[in-house]
Residue, then its C-alpha position, 0 to 999 in steps of 0.5 A: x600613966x599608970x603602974x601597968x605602963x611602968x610595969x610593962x616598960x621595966x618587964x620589957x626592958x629586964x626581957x630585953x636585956x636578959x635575952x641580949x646578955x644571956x647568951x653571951x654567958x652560956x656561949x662564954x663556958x661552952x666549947x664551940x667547934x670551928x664548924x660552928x664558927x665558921x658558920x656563925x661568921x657569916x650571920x652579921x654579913x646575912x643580916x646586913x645583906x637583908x637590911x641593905x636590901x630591905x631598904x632598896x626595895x619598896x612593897x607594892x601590894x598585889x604586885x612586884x616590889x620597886x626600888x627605893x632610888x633614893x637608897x639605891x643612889x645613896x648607896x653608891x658611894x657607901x659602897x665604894x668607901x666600903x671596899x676602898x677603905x674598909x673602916x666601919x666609920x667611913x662607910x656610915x659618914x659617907x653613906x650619911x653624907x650621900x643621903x643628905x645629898x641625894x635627899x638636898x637634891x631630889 
């Protein structure tokens, strides 16, 4: 590799961090209202809910998107460990633990 690649590579890790770090910075000295708050609560609960159904659905093109069953059968038990215990490691040792299991079997 060249120096342009090791340039790239550093540029682009200083960006991400930069972009990553920073706002924490600003948002640390700044008074936010409780409106804003509130609404910026809901962001991780947005953001997962779009990766979960991400992942349960696949792209047919030129048609309507199917569902991953795998996924769909996996997470089953992920969600039910969810609610029961509401512990962010139980969820993933047990989703890890159903897709090992589901991916075994099928």
């Amino acid at each position: 590799m060249n120096g342009y690649v090791y340039g790239t590579i550093i540029v682009s890790g200083i960006v991400t961090w930069l972009l990553r770090v920073v706002p924490f910075g600003i948002v640390k000295n700044v008074k936010i209202s409780k409106g804003v708050m509130s609404f910026l609560s809901f962001v991780p609960v947005a953001i997962l809910s779009a990766i979960f159904m991400e992942s349960l659905l696949v792209y047919h093109q030129g048609g309507w998107p199917g569902v991953n069953v795998e996924n769909l059968i996996a997470s089953v038990p992920t969600i039910i460990s969810g609610v029961i215990s509401k512990s962010l490691m139980v969820v993933v040792i047990v989703g890890v633990i159903s897709m090992a299991c589901v991916r075994l079997l099928m």
